[in-house]
MIMILO-898457 format. One record per residue (C-alpha): residue number from 1; chain; x, y, z. Coordinates in Angstrom, 2 decimals, m for minus. Layout:
% MIMILO-898457
- seq; mol; east; north; up
- NUM; A; X; Y; Z;
...
***
This chain:
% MIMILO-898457
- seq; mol; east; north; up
- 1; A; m226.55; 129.00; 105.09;
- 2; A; m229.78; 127.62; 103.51;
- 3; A; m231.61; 129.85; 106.17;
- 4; A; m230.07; 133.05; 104.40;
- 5; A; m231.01; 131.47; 100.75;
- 6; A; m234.74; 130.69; 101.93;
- 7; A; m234.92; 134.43; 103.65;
- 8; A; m232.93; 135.55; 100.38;
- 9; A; m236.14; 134.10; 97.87;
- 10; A; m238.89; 135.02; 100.20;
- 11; A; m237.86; 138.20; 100.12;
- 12; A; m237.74; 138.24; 95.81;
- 13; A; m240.73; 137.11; 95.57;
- 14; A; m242.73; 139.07; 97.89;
- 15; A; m240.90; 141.79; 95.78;
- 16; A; m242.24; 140.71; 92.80;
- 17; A; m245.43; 140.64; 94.08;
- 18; A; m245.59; 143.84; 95.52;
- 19; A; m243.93; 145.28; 91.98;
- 20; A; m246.78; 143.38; 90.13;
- 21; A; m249.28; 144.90; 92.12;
- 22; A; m248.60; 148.25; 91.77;
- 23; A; m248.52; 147.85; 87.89;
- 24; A; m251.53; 146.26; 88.07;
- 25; A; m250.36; 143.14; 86.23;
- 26; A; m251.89; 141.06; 89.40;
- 27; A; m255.54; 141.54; 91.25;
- 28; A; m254.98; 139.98; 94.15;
- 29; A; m258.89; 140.57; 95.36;
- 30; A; m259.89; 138.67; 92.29;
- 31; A; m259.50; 135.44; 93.90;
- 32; A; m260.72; 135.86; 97.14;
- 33; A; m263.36; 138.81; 96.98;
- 34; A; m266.48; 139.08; 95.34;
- 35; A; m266.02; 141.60; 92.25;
- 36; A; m268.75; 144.67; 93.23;
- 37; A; m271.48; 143.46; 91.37;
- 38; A; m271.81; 140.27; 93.39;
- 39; A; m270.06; 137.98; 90.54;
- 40; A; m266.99; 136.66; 90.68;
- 41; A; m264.08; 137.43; 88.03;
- 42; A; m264.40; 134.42; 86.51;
- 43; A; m264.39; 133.38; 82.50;
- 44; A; m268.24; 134.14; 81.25;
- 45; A; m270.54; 132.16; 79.80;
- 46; A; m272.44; 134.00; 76.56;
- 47; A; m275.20; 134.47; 76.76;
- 48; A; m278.50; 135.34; 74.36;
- 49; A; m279.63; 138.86; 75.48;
- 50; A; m282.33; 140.50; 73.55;
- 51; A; m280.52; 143.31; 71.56;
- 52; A; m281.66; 147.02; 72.14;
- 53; A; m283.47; 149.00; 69.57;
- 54; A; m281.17; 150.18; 66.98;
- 55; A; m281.74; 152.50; 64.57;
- 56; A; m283.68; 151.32; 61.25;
- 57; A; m281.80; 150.92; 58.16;
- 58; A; m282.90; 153.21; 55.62;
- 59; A; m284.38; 151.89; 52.75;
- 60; A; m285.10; 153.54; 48.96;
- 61; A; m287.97; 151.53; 47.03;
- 62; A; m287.67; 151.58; 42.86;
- 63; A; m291.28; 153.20; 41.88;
- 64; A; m291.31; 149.98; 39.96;
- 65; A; m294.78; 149.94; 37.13;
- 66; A; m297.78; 147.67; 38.61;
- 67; A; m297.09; 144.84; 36.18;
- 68; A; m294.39; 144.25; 37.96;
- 69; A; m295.65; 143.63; 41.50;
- 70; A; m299.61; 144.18; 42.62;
- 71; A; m300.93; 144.04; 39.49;
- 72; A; m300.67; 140.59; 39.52;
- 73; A; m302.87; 139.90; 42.14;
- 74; A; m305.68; 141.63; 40.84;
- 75; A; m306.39; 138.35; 38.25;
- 76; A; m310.40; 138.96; 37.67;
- 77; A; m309.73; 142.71; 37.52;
- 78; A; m307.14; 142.79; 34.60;
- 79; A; m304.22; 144.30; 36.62;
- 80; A; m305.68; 147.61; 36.47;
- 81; A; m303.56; 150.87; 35.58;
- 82; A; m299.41; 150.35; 35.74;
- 83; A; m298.18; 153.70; 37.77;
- 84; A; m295.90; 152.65; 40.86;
- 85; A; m297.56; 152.23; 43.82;
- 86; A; m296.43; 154.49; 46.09;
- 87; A; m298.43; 154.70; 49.50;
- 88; A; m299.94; 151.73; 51.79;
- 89; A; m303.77; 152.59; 51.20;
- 90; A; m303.18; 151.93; 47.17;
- 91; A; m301.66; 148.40; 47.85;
- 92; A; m304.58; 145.50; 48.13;
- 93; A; m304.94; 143.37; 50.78;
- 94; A; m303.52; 139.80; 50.33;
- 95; A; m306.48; 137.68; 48.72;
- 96; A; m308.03; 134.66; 51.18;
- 97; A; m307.69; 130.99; 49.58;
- 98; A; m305.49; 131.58; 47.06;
- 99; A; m303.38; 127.87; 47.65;
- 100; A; m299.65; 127.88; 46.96;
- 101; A; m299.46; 131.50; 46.53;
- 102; A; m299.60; 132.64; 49.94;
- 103; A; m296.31; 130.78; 50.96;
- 104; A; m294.36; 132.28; 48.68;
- 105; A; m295.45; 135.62; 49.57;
- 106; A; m292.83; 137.24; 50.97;
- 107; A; m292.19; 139.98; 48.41;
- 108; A; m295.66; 141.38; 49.08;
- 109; A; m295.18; 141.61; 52.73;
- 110; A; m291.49; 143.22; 52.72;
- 111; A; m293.00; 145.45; 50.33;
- 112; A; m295.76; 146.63; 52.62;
- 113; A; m293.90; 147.62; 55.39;
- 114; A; m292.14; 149.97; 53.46;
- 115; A; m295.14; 151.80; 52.20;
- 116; A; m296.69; 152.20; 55.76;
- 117; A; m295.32; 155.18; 58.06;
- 118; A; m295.49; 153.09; 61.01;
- 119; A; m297.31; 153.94; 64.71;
- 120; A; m295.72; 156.00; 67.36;
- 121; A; m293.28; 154.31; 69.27;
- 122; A; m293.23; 151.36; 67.07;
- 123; A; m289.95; 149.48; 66.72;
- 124; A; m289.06; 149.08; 63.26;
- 125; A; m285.80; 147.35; 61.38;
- 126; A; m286.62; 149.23; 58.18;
- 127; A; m287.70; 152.51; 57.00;
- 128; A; m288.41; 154.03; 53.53;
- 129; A; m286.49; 156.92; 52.44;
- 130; A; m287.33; 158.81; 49.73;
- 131; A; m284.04; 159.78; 48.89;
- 132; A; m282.18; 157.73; 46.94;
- 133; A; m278.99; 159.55; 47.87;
- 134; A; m279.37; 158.70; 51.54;
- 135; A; m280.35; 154.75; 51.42;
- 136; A; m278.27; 152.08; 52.73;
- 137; A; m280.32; 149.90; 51.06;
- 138; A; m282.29; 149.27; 47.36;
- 139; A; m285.19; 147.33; 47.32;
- 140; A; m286.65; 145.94; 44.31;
- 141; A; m290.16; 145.30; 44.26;
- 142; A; m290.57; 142.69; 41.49;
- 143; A; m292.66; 139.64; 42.68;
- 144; A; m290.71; 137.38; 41.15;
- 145; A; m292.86; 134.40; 42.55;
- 146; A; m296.32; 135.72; 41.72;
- 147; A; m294.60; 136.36; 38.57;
- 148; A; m294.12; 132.82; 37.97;
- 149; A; m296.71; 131.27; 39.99;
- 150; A; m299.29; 133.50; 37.39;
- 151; A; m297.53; 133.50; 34.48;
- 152; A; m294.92; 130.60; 34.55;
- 153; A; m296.60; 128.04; 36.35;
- 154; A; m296.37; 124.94; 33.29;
- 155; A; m292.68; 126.71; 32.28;
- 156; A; m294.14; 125.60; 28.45;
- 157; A; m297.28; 127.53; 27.94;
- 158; A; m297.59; 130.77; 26.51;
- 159; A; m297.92; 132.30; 29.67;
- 160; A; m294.33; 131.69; 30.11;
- 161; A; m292.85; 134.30; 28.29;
- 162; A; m294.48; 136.81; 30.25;
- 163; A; m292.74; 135.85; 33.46;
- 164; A; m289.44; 135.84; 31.20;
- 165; A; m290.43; 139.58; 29.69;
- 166; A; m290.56; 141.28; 32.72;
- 167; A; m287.42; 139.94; 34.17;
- 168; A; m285.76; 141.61; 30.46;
- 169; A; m287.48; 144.73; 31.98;
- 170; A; m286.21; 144.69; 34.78;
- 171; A; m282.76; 144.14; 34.22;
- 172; A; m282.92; 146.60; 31.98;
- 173; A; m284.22; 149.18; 34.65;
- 174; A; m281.98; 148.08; 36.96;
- 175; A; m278.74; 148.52; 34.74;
- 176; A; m279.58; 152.20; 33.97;
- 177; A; m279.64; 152.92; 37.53;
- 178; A; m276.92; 154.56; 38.99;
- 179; A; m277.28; 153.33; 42.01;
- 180; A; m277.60; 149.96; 41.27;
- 181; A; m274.16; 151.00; 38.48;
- 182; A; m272.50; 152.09; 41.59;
- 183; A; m272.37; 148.92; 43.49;
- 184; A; m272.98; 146.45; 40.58;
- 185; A; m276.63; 145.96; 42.34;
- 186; A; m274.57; 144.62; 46.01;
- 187; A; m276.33; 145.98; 48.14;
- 188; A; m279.74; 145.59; 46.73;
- 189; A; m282.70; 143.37; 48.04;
- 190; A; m284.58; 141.13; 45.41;
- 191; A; m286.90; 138.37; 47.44;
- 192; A; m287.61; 135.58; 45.46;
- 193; A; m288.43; 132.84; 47.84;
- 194; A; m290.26; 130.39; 45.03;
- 195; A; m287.51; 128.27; 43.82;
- 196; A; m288.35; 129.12; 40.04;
- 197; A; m288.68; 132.49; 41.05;
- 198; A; m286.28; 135.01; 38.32;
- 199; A; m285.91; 131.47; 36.64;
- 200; A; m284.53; 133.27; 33.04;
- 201; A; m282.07; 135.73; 33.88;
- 202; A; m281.26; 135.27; 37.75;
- 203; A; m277.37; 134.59; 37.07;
- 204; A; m277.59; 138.78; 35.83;
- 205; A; m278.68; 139.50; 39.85;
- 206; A; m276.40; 137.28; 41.37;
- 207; A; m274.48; 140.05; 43.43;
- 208; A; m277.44; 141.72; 44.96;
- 209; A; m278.84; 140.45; 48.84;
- 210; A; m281.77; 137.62; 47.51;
- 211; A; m284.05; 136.88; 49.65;
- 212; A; m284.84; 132.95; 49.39;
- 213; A; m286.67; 130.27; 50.78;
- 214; A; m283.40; 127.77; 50.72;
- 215; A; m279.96; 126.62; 48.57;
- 216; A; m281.80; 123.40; 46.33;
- 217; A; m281.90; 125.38; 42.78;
- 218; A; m279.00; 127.72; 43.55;
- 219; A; m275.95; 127.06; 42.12;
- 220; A; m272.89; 127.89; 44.66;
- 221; A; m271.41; 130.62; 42.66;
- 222; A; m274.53; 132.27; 43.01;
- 223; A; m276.40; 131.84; 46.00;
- 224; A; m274.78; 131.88; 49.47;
- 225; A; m275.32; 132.17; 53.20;
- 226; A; m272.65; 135.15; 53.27;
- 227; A; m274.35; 137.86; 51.30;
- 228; A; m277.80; 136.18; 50.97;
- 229; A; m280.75; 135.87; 53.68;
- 230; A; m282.87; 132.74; 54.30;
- 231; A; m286.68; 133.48; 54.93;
- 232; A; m289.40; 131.37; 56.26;
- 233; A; m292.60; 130.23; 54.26;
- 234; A; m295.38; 132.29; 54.91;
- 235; A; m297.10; 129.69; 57.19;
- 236; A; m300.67; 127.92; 55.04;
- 237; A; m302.06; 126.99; 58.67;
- 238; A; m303.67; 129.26; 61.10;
- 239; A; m301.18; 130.19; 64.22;
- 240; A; m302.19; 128.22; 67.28;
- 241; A; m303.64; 131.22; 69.69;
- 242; A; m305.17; 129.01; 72.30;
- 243; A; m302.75; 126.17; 73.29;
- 244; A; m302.68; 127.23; 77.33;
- 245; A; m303.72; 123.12; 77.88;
- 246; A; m302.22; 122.27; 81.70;
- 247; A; m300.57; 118.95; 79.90;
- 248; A; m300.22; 119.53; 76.19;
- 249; A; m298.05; 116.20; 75.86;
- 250; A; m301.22; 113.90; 76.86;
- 251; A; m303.42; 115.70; 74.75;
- 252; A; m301.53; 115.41; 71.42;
- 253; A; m302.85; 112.07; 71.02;
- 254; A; m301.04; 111.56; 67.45;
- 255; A; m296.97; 110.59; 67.94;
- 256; A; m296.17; 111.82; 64.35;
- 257; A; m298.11; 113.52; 61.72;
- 258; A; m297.26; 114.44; 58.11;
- 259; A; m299.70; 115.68; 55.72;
- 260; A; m298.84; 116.57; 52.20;
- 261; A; m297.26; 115.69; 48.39;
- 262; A; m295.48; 112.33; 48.27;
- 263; A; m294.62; 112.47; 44.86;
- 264; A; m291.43; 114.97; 44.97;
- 265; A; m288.43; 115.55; 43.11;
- 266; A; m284.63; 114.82; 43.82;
- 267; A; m284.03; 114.80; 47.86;
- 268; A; m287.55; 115.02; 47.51;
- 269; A; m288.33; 111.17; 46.98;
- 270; A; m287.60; 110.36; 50.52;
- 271; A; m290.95; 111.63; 51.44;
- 272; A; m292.17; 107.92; 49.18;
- 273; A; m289.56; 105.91; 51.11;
- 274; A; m291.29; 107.41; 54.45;
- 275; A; m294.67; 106.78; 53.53;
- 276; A; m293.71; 102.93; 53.30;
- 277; A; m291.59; 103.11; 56.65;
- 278; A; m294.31; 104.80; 58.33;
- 279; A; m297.36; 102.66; 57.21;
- 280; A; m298.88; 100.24; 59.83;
- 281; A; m297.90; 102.35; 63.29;
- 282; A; m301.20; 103.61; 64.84;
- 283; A; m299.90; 106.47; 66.51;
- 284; A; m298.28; 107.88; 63.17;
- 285; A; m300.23; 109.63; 60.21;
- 286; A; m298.90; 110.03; 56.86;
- 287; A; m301.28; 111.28; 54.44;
- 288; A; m301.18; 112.02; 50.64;
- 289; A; m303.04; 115.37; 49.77;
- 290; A; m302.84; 118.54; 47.92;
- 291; A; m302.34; 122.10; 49.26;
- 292; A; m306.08; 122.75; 48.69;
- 293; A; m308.85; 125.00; 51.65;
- 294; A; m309.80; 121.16; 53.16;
- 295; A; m306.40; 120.04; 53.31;
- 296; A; m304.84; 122.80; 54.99;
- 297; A; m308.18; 122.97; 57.42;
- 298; A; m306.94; 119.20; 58.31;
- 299; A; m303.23; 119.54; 58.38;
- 300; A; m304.28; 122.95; 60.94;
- 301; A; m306.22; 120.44; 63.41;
- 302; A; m303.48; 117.19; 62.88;
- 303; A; m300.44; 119.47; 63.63;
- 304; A; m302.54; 120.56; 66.72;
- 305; A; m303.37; 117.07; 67.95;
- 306; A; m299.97; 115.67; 67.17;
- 307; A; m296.88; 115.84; 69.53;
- 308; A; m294.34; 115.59; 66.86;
- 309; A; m294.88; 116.93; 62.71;
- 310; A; m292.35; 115.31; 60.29;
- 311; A; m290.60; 117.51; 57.82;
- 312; A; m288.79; 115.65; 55.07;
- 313; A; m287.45; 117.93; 51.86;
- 314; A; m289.54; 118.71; 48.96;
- 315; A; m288.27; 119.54; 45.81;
- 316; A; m286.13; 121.52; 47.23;
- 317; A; m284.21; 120.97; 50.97;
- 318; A; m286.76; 122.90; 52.66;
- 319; A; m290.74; 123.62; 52.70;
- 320; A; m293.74; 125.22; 54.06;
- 321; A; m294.57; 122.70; 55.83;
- 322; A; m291.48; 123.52; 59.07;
- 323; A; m293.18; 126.78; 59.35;
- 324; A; m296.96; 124.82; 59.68;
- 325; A; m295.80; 123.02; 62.53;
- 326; A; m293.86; 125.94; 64.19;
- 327; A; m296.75; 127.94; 64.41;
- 328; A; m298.65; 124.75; 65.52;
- 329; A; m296.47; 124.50; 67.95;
- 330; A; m296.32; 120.99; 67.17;
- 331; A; m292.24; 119.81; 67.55;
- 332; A; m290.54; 119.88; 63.90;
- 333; A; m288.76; 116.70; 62.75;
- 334; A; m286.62; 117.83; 60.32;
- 335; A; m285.14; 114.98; 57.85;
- 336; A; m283.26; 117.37; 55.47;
- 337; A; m279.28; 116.54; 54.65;
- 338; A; m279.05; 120.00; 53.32;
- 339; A; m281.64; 122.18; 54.76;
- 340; A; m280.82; 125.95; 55.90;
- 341; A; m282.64; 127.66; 58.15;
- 342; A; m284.41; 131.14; 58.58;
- 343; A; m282.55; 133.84; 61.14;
- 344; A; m280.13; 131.06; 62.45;
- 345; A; m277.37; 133.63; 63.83;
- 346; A; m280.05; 134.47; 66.64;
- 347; A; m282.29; 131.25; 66.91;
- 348; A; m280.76; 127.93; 68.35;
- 349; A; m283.23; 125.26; 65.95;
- 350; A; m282.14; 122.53; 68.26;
- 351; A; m284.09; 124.08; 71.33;
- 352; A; m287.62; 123.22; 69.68;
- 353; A; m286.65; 121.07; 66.52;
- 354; A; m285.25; 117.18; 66.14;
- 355; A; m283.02; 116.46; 63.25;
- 356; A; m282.10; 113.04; 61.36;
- 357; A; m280.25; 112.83; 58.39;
- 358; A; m282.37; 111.01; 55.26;
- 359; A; m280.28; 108.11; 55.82;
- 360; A; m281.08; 107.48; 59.78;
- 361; A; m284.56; 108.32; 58.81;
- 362; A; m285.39; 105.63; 56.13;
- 363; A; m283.94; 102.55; 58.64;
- 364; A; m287.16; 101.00; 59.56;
- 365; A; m288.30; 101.60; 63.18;
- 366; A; m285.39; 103.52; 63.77;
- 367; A; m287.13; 107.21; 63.81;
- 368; A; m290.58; 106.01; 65.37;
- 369; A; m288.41; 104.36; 68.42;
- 370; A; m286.64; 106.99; 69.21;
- 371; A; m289.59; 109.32; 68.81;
- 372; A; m291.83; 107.18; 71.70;
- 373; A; m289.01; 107.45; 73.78;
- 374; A; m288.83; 110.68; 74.20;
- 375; A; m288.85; 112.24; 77.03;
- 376; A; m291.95; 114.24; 78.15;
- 377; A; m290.13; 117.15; 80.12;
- 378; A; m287.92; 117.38; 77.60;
- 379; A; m290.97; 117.69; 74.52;
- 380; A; m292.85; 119.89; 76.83;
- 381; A; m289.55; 122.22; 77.22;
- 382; A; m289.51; 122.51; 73.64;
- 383; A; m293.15; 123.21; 73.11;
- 384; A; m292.40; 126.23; 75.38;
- 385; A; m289.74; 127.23; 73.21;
- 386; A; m292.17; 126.65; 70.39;
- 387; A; m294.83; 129.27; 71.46;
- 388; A; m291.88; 131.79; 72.65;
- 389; A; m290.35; 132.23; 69.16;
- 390; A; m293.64; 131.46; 66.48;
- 391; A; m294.02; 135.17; 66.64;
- 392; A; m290.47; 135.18; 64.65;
- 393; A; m292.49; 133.10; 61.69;
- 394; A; m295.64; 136.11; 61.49;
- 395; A; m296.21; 137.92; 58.01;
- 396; A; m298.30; 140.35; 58.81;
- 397; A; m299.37; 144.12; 58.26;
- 398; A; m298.78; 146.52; 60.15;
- 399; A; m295.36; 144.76; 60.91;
- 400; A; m294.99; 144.15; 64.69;
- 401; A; m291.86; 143.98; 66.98;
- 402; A; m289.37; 141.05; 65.69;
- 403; A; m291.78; 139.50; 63.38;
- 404; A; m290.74; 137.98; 60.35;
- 405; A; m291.00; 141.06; 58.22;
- 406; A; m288.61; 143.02; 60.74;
- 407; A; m286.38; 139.70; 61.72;
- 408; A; m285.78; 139.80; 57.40;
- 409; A; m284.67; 143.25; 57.82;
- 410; A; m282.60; 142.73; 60.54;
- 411; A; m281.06; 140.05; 58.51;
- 412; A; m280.30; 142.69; 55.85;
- 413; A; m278.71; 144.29; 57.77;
- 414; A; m276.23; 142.07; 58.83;
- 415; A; m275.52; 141.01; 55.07;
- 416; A; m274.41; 144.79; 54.28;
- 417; A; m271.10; 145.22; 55.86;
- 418; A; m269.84; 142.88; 53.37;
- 419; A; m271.82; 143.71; 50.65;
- 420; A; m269.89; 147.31; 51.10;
- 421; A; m266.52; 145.81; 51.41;
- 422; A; m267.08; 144.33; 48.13;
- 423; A; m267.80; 147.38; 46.68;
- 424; A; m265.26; 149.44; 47.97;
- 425; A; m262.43; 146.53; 47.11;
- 426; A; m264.38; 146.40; 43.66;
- 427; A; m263.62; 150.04; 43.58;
- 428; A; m259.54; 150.14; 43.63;
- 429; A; m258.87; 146.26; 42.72;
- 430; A; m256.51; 146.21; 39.29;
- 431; A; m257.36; 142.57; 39.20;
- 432; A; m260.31; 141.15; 40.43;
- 433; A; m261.06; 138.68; 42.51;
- 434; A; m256.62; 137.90; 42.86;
- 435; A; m257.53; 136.18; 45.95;
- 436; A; m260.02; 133.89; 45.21;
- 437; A; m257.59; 132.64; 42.25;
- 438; A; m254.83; 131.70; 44.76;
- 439; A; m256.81; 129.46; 46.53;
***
């Protein structure tokens, strides 16, 4: 009797096998055969693969008067005549020695490679249409930090209201655009990496792509990481060409170096707490100085000689001085509670940077401990790291494969899906913004 019942189930379930294979519901092979590449079916892993070329997103540039962009760097010359520029050869080369400008130049350099045609077979993220009609993209070439680097720089003076007049211009050009009417300026591009940059009326561009330096004098309504893109500071030190040393970790005599400000604002004032915590170790420098030719000559050769660089906030949650030591290839500590980083959808920070909260960093002897502990395969793997992704952190013209001018564009173009869905909701919505009202 139980022999017929046993004989009886057998025989359904081979049946349901067999039915299960010929639907295709069940692979059999996949657990005991190789699949034919070699690799068996089993749950992947992801990966970071280098993406294929894709095609560039098409750009229109507002012919946008001097005043409002080069002209400002011409400051012995007067600013010269005010028509648009319009071609590569008129735009002048960005001036040597020229202190806290050059990290906040940005604008100049996303500006540049849209005036240049680009070489044969070169790779690029962007392109410049001349057709307004068929852009994807609106980029406004205001240099909003020049702007208030030159004219702004007290925020009392005089000066002042010249950095304030040409944002009223602007705004004003914008608005009688019909483009920029059409998607209530979404999916336009406005760098202004200076964190006083568009200072006046920045709350009336709020909806456009910005391109920034970080979050510290955004408010949230404004400034965010889904429709906005994070760029490095153009990098004060020279980029580190040589460093081919068979054992870099012995010859970075220094543990920890930090050159810079100590007097800072807000999040800022940790960099004082540090300088206390730090004083008396003599394998740690922490030097007070001022972003003049000397200084940055010495910061160059102590981020080169040092195995670690300390990065504490500024003013704001980030600072040039991340993008020094990348570049350096000297291993970023990063002590920033609210720090945001450039391109972080495709680079892993943690493969080449340390992190500690402002709170683990101020404990005395806490950060320096750790710091001589660690391990030299593990710094050297990140020094690797370092000199495989600096050429992320380049400004340069003419732009070159995933540099920092095309890695911004690429970031563009990953902020304008959205910036189209809210323009096509904006389009048909009776009452706007319903949903964010019912949270």
């Amino acid at each position: 009797m139980y022999g017929k019942a046993i004989v009886s189930l057998a025989f359904i379930i081979l049946l349901l096998i067999s039915f299960s294979l010929f639907i295709g519901t069940v692979d059999i092979r996949s657990y005991f055969f190789a699949s034919p590449d070699g690799a068996h079916n089993l749950p992947c892993t992801p990966t970071h693969t280098q993406s294929s070329p894709s095609v560039p997103l098409k750009v229109y540039m507002y012919d946008l008067p001097r005043r409002f962009n080069i002209g400002m760097m011409q400051w012995k010359k007067g600013g010269g005549d005010d028509t648009p520029v319009r071609t590569v050869e008129e735009l002048p080369r960005w001036p040597v020695n020229v202190g806290v400008r050059k990290q906040h130049s940005v604008e100049y350099w996303l500006m540049a490679s849209l005036l240049g045609s680009g070489g044969e077979g070169e790779e690029r993220e962007a392109v410049r249409v001349l057709d307004p009609e068929i852009a994807e993209a609106y980029f406004v070439p205001f240099f909003s930090s020049l702007s208030f680097n030159t004219h702004g720089r007290n925020m009392t003076d005089p000066e002042t209201e010249k950095d304030r007049q040409l944002q009223v211009d602007l705004i004003d050009f914008l608005q009688r655009s019909k483009y920029w009417q059409r998607s209530g300026g979404r999916d336009h591009v406005i760098p202004m990496t200076h964190p006083n940059a568009f200072r006046f009326l920045r709350q009336l561009v709020n909806a456009s792509i910005l391109i920034v330096a970080d979050f510290g004098r955004y408010p949230k309504s404004m400034s965010t990481l889904s429709k906005d893109v994070v760029s490095p500071y153009v990098h004060n030190v020279d980029s580190f060409k040589d460093d081919d040393l068979l054992d870099p970790f012995e010859s970075r005599k220094t543990l920890l170096f930090f050159r810079g400000n100590t007097v800072r604002k807000d999040k800022g004032k940790v960099r004082a707490k540090l300088e206390k915590i730090l004083a008396g170790y003599d394998d740690v420098r922490y030097e007070r100085s001022s972003p003049t030719a000397e200084a940055i000559q010495a910061s160059t050769q102590g981020m080169r000689s040092s195995k670690f660089c300390l990065h504490p906030a500024g003013d704001t949650p980030s600072s040039c001085r991340l993008f020094d030591a990348i570049v350096s290839h000297c291993v970023p500590v990063i002590v920033s509670d609210l720090i945001e980083l450039p391109y972080e959808d495709e680079i892993d920070y943690s493969q080449f940077s340390i992190f500690f909260s402002i709170n683990e960093a101020i404990q005395p002897d806490y950060l320096v401990n750790l710091l001589r502990k660690f391990p030299k395969d593990r710094w050297i793997k990140m020094w690797r790291q370092l000199k495989k992704i600096s050429h992320h952190f380049e400004f340069q013209y003419p732009p070159m494969k995933e540099d920092a001018v095309n890695m911004l564009w690429r970031q563009v173009k990953h902020k304008l899906p959205g910036a189209q869905l809210a323009v096509h909701r904006n389009h048909r919505l009776k009452v706007p913004d319903w949903w964010q009202r019912r949270r």
